[in-house]
PDB file of N, CA, C and O in Angstrom:
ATOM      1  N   UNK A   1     106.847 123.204  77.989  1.00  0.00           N
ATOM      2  CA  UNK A   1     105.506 123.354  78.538  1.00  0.00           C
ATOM      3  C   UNK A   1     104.497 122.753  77.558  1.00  0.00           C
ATOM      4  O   UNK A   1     104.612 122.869  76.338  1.00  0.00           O
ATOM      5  N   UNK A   2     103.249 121.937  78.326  1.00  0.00           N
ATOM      6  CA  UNK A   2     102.462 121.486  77.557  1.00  0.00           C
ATOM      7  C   UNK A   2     101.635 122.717  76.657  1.00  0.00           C
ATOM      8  O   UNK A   2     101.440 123.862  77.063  1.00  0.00           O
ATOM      9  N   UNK A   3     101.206 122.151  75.320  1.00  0.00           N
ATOM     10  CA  UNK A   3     100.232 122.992  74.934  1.00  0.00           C
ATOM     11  C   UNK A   3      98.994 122.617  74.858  1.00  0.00           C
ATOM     12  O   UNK A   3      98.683 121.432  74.738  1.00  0.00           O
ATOM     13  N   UNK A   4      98.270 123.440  74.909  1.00  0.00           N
ATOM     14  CA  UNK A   4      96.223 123.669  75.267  1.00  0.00           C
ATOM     15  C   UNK A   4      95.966 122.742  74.785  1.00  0.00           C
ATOM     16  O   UNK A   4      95.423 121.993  75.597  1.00  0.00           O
ATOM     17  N   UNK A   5      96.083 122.189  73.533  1.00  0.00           N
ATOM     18  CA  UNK A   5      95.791 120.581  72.658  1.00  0.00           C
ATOM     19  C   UNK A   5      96.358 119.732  74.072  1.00  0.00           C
ATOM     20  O   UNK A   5      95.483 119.291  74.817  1.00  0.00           O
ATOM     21  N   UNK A   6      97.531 119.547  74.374  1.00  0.00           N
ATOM     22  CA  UNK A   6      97.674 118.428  75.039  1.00  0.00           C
ATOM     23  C   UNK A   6      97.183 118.475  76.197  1.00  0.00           C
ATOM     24  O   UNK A   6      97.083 117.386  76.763  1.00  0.00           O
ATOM     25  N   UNK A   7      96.799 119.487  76.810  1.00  0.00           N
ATOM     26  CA  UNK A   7      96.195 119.869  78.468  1.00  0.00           C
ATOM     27  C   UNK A   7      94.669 119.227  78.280  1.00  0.00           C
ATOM     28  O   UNK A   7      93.926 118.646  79.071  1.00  0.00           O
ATOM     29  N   UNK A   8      94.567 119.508  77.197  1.00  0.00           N
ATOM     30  CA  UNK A   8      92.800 118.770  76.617  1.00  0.00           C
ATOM     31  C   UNK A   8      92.829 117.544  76.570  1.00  0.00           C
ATOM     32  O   UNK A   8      92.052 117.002  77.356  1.00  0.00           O
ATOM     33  N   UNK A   9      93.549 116.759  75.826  1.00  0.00           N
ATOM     34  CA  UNK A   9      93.537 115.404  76.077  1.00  0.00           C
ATOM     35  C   UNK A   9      93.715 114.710  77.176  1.00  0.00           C
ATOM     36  O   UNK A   9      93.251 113.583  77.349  1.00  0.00           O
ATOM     37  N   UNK A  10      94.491 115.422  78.101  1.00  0.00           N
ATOM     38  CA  UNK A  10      94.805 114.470  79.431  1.00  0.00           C
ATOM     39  C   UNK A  10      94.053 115.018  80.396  1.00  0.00           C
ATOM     40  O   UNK A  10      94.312 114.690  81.554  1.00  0.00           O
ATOM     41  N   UNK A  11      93.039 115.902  80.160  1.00  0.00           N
ATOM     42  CA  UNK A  11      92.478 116.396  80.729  1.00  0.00           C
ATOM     43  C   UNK A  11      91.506 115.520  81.805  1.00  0.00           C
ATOM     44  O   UNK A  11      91.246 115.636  83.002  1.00  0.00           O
ATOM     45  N   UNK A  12      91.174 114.734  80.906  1.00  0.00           N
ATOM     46  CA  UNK A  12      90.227 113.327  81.475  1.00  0.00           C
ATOM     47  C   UNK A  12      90.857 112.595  82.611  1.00  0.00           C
ATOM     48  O   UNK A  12      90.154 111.981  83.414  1.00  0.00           O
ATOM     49  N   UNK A  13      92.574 112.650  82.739  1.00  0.00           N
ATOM     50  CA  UNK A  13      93.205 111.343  83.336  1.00  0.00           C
ATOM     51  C   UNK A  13      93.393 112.386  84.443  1.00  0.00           C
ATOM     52  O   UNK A  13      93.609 111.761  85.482  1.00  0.00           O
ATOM     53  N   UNK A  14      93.400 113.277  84.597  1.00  0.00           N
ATOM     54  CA  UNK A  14      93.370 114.498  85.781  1.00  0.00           C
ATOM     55  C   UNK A  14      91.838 114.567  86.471  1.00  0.00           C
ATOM     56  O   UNK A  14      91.752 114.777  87.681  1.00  0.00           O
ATOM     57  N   UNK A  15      91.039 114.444  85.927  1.00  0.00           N
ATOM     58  CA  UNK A  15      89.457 114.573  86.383  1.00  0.00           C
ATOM     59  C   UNK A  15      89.550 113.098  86.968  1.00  0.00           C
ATOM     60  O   UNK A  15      89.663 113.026  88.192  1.00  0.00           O
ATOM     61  N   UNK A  16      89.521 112.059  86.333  1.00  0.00           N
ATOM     62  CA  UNK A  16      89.411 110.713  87.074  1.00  0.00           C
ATOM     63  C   UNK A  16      90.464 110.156  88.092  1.00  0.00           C
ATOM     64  O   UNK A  16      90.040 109.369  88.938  1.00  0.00           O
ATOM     65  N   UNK A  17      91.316 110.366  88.095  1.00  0.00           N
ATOM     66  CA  UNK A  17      92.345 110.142  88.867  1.00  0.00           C
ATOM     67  C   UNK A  17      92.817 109.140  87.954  1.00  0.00           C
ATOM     68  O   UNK A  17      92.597 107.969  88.262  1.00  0.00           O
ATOM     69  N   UNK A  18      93.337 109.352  87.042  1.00  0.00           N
ATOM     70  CA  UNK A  18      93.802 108.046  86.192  1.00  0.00           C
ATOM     71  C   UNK A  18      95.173 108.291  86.946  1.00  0.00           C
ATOM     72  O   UNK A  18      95.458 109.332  87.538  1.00  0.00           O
ATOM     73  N   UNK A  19      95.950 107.207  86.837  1.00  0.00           N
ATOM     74  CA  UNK A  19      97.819 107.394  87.637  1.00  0.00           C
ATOM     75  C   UNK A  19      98.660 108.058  86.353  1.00  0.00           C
ATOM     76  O   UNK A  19      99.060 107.522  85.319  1.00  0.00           O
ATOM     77  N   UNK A  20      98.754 109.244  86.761  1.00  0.00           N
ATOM     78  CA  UNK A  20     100.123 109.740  85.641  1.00  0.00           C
ATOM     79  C   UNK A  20     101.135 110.014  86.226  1.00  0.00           C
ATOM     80  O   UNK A  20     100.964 110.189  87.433  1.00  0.00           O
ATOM     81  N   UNK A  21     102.248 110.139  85.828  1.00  0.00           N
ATOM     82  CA  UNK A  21     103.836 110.846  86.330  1.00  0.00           C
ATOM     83  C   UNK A  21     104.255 111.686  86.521  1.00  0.00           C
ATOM     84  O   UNK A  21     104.166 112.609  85.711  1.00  0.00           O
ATOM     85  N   UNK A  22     105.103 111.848  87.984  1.00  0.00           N
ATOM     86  CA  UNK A  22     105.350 113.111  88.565  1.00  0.00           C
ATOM     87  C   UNK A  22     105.335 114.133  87.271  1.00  0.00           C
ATOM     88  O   UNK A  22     104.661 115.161  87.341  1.00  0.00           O
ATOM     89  N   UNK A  23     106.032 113.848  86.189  1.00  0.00           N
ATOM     90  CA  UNK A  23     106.859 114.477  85.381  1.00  0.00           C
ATOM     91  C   UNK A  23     105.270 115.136  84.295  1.00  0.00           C
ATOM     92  O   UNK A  23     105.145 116.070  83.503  1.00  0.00           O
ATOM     93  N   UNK A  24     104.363 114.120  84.791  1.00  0.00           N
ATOM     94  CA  UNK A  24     103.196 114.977  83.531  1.00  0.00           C
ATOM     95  C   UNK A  24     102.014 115.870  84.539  1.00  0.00           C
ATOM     96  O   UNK A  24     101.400 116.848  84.112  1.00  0.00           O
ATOM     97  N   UNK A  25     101.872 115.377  85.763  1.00  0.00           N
ATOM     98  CA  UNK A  25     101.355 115.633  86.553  1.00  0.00           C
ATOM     99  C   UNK A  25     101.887 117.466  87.074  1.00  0.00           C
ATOM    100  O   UNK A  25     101.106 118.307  87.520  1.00  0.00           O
ATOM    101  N   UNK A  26     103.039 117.621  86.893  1.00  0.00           N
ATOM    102  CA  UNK A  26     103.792 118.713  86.811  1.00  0.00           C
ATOM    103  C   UNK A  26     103.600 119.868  85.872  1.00  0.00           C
ATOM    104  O   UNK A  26     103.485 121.094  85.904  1.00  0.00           O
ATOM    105  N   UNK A  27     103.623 118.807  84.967  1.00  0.00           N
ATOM    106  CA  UNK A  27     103.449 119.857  83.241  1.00  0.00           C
ATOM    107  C   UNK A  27     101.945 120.318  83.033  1.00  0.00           C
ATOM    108  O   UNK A  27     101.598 121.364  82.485  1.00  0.00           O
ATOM    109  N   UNK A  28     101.093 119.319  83.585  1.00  0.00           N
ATOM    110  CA  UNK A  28      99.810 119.909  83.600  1.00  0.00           C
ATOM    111  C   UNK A  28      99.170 120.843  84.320  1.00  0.00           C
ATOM    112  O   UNK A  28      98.355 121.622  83.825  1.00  0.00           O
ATOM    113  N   UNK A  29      99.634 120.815  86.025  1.00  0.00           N
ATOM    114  CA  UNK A  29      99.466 121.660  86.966  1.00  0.00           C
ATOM    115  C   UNK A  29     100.031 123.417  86.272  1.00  0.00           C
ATOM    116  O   UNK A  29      99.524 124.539  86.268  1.00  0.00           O
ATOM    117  N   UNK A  30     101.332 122.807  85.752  1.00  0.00           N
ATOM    118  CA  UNK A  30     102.016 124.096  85.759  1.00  0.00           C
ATOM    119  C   UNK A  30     101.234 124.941  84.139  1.00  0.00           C
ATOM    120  O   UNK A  30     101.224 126.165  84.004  1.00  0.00           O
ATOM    121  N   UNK A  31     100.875 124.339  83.490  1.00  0.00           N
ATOM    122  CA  UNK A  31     100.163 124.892  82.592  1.00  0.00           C
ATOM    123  C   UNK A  31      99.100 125.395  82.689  1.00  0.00           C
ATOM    124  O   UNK A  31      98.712 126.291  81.939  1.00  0.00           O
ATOM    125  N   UNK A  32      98.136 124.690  84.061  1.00  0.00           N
ATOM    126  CA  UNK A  32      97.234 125.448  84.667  1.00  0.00           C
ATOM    127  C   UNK A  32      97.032 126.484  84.941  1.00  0.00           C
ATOM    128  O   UNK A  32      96.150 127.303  84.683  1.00  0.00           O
ATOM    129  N   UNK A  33      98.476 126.449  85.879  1.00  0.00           N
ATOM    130  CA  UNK A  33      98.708 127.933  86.780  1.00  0.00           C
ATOM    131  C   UNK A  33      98.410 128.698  85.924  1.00  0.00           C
ATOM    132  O   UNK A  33      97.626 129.549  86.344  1.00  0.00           O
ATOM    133  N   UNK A  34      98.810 128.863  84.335  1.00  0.00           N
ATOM    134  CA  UNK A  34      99.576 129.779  83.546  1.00  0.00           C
ATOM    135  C   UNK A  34      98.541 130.312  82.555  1.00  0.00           C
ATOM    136  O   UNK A  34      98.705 131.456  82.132  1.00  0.00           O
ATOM    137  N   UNK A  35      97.326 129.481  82.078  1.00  0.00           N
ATOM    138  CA  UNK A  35      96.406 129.338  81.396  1.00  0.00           C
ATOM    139  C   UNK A  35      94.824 129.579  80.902  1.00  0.00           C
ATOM    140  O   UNK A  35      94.355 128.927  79.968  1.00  0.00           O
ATOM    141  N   UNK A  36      93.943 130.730  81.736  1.00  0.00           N
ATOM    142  CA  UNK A  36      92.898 130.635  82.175  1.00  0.00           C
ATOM    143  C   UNK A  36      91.789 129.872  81.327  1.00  0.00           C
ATOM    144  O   UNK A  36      90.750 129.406  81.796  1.00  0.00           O
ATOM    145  N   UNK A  37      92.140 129.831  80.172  1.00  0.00           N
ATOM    146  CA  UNK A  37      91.231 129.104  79.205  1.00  0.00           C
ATOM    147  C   UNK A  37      91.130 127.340  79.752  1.00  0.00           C
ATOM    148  O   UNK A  37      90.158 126.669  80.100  1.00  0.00           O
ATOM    149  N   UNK A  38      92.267 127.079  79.661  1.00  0.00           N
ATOM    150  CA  UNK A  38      92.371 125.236  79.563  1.00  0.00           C
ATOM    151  C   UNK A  38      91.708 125.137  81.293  1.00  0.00           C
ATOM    152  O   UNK A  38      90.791 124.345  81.512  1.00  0.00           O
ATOM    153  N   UNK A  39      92.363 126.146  82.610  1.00  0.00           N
ATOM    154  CA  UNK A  39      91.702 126.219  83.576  1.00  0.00           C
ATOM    155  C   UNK A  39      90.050 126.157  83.733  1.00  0.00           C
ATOM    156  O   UNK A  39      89.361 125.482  84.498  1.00  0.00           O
ATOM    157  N   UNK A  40      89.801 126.808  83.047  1.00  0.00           N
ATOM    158  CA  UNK A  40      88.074 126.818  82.669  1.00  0.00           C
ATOM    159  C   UNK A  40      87.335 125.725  82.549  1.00  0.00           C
ATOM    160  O   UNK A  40      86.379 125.290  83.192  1.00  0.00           O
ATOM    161  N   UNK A  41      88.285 125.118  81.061  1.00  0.00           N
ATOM    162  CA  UNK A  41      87.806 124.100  80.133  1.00  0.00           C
ATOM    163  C   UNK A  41      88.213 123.078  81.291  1.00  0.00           C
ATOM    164  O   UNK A  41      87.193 122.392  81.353  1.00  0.00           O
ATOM    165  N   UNK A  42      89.152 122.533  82.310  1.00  0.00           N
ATOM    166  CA  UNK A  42      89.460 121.583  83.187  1.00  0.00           C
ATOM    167  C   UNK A  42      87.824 121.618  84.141  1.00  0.00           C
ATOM    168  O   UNK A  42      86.945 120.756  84.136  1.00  0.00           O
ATOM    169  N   UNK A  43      87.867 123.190  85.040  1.00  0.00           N
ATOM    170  CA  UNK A  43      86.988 122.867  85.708  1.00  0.00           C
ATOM    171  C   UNK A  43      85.213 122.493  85.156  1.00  0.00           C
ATOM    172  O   UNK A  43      84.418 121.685  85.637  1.00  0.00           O
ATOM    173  N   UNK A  44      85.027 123.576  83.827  1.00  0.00           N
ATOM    174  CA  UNK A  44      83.768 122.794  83.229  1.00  0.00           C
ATOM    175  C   UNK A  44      83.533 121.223  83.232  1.00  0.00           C
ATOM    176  O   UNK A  44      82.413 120.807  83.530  1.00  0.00           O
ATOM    177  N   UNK A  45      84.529 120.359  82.916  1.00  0.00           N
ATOM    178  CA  UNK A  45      84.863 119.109  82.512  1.00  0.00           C
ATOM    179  C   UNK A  45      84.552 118.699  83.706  1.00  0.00           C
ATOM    180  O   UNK A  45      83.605 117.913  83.724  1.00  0.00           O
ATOM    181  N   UNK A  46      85.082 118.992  84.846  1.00  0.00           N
ATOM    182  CA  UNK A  46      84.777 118.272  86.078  1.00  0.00           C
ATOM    183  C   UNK A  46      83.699 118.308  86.728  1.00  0.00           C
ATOM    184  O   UNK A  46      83.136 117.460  87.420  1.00  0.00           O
ATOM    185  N   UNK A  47      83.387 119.609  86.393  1.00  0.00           N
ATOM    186  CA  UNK A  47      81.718 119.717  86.822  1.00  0.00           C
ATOM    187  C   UNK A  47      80.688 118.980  86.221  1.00  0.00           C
ATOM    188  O   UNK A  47      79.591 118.777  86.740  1.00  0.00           O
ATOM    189  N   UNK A  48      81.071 118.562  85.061  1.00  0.00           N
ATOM    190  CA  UNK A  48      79.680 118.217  83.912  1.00  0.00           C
ATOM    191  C   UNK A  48      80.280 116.741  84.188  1.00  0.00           C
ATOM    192  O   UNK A  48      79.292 116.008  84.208  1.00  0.00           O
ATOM    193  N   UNK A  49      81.186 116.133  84.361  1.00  0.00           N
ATOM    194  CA  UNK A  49      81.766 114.818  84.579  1.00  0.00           C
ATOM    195  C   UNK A  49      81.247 114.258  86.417  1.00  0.00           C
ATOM    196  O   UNK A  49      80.969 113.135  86.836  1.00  0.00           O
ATOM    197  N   UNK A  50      81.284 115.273  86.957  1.00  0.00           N
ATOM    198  CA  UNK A  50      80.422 115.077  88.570  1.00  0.00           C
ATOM    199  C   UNK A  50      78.538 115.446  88.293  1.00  0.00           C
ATOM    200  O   UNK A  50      77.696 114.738  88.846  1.00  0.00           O
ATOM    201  N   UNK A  51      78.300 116.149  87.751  1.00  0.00           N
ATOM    202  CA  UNK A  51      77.206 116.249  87.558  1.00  0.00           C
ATOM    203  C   UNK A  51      76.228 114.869  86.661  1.00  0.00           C
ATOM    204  O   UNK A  51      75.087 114.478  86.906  1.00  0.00           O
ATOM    205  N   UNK A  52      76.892 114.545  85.935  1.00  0.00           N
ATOM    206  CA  UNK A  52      76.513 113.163  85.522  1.00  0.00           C
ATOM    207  C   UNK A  52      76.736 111.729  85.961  1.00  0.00           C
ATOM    208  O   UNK A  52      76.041 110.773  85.615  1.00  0.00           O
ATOM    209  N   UNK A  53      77.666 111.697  86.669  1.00  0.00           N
ATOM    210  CA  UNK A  53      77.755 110.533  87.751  1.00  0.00           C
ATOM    211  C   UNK A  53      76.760 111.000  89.129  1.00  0.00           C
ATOM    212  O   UNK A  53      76.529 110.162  90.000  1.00  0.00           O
ATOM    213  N   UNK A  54      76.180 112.477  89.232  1.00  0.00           N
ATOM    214  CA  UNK A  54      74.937 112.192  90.384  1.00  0.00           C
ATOM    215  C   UNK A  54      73.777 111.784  89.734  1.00  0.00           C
ATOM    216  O   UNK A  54      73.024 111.015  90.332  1.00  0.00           O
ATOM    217  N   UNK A  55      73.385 112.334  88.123  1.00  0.00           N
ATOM    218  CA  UNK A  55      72.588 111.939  87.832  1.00  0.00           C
ATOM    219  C   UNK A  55      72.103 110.861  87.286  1.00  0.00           C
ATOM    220  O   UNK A  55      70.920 110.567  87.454  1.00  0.00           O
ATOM    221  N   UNK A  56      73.120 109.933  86.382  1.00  0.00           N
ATOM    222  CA  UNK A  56      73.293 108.956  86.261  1.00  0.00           C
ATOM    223  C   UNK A  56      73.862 107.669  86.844  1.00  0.00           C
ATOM    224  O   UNK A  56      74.991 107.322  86.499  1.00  0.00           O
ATOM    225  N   UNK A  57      73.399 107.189  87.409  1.00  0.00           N
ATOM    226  CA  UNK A  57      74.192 105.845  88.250  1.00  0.00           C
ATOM    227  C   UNK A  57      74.273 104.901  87.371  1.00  0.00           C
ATOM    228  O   UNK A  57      73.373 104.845  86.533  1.00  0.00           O
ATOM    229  N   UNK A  58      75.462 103.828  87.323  1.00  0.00           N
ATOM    230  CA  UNK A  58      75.353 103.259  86.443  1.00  0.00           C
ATOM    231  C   UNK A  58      74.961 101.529  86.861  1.00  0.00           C
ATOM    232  O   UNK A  58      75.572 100.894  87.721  1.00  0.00           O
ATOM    233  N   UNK A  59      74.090 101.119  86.233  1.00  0.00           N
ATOM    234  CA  UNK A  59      74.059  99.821  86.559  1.00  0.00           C
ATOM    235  C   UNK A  59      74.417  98.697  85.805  1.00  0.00           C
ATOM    236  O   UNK A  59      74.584  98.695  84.586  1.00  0.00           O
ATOM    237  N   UNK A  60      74.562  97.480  86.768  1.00  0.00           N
ATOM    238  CA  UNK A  60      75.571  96.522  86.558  1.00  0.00           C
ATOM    239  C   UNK A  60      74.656  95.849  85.185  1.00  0.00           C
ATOM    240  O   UNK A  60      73.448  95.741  84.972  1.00  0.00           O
ATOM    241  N   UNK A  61      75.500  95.591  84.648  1.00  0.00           N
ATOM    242  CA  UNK A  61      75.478  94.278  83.135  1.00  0.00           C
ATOM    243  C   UNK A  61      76.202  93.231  83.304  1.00  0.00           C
ATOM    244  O   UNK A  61      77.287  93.082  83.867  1.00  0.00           O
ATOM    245  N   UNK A  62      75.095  92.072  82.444  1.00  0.00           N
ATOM    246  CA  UNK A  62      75.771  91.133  82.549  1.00  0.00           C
ATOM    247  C   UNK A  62      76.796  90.424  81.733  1.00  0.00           C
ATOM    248  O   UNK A  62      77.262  91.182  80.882  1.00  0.00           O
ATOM    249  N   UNK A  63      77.153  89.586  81.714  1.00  0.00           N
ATOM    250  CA  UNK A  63      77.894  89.079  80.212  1.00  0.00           C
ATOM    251  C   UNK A  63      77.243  89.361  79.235  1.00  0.00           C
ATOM    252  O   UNK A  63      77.532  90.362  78.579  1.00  0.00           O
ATOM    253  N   UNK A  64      76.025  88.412  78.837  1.00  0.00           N
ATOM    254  CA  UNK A  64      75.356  88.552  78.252  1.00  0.00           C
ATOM    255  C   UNK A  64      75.027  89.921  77.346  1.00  0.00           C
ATOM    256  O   UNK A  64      75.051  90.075  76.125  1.00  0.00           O
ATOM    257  N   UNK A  65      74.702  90.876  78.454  1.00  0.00           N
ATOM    258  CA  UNK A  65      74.296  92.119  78.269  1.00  0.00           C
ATOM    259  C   UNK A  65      75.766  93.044  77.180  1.00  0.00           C
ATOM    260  O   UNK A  65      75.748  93.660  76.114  1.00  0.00           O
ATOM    261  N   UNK A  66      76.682  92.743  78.012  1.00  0.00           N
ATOM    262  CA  UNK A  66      77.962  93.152  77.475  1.00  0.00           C
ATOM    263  C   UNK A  66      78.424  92.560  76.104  1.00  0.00           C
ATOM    264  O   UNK A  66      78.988  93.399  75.402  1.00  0.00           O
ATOM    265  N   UNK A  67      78.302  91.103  75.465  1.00  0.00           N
ATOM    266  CA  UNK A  67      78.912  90.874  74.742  1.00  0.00           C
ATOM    267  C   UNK A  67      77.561  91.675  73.098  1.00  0.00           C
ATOM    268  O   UNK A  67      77.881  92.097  71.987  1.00  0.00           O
ATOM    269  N   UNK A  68      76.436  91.570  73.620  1.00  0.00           N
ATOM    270  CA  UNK A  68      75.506  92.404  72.991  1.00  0.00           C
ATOM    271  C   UNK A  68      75.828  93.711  72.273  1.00  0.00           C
ATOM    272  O   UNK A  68      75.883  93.812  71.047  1.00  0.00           O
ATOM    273  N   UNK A  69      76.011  94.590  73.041  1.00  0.00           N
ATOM    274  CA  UNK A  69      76.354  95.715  72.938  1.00  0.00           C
ATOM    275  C   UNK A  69      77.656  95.914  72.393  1.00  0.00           C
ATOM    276  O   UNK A  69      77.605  96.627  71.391  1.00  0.00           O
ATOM    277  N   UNK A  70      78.902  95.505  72.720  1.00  0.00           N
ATOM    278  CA  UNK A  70      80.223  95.105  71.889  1.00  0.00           C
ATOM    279  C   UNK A  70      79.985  94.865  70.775  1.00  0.00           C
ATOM    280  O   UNK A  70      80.771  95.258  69.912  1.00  0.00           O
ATOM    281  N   UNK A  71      78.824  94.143  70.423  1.00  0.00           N
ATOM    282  CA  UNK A  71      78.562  93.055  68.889  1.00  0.00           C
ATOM    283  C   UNK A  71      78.269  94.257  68.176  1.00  0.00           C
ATOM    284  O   UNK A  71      78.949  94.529  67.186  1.00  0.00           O
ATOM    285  N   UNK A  72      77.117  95.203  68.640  1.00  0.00           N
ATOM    286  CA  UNK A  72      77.015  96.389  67.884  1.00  0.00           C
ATOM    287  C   UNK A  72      77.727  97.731  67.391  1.00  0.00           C
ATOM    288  O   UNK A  72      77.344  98.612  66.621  1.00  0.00           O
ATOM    289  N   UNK A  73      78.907  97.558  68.123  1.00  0.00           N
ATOM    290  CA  UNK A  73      80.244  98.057  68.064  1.00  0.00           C
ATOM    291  C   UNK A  73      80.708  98.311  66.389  1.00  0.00           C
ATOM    292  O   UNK A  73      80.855  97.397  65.578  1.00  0.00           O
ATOM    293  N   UNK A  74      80.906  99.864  66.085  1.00  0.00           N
ATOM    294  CA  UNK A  74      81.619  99.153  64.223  1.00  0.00           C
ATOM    295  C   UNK A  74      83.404  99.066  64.940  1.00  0.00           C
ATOM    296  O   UNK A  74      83.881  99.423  66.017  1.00  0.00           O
ATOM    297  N   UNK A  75      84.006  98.377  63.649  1.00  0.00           N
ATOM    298  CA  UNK A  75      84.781  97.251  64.293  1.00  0.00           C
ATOM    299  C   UNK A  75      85.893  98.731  64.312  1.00  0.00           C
ATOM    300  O   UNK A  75      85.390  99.713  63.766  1.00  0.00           O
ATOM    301  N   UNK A  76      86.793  98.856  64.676  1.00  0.00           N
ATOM    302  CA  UNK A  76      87.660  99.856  65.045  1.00  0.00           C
ATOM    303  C   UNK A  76      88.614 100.107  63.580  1.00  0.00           C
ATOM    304  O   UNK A  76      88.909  99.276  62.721  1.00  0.00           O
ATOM    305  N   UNK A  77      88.951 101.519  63.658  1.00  0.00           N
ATOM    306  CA  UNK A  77      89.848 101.896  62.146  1.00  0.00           C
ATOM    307  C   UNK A  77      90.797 101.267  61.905  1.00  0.00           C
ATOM    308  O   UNK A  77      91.290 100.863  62.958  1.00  0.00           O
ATOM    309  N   UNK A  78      91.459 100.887  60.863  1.00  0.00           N
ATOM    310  CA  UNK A  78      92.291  99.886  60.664  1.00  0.00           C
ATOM    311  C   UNK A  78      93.603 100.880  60.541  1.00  0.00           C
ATOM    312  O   UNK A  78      94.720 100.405  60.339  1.00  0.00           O
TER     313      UNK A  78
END
């Protein structure tokens, strides 16, 4: 069975519909069932993750706009 650390991390790919596997898709549900805390922490997440896509819409960028913002990027941990 997954633990609360890992129910947290994939927590995101469950809220978005990211594609996961029968086999994790399983382990997460079933940790649900079992869990009321990470249950909580799932549905807060989804609420505050729907609540900001009504309030925020996001608008389109251009290249331009994009390679900008990347540039200001610090460069990733080595």
């Amino acid at each position: 069975m997954l633990k609360c650390k890992e129910v947290v991390q994939r927590a995101d790919a469950l809220i978005d519909g990211t594609p996961l596997s029968f086999g994790e898709r399983l382990a997460l549900r079933t940790h649900l069932m079992i869990c009321r805390h990470c249950r909580r922490y799932v549905r807060q997440l989804d609420a505050l993750t729907e609540h900001l896509r009504q309030q925020a819409p996001v608008a389109p960028l251009d290249d331009g706009e994009v390679d900008t913002i990347l540039a200001r990027l610090p460069p990733p941990p080595s």
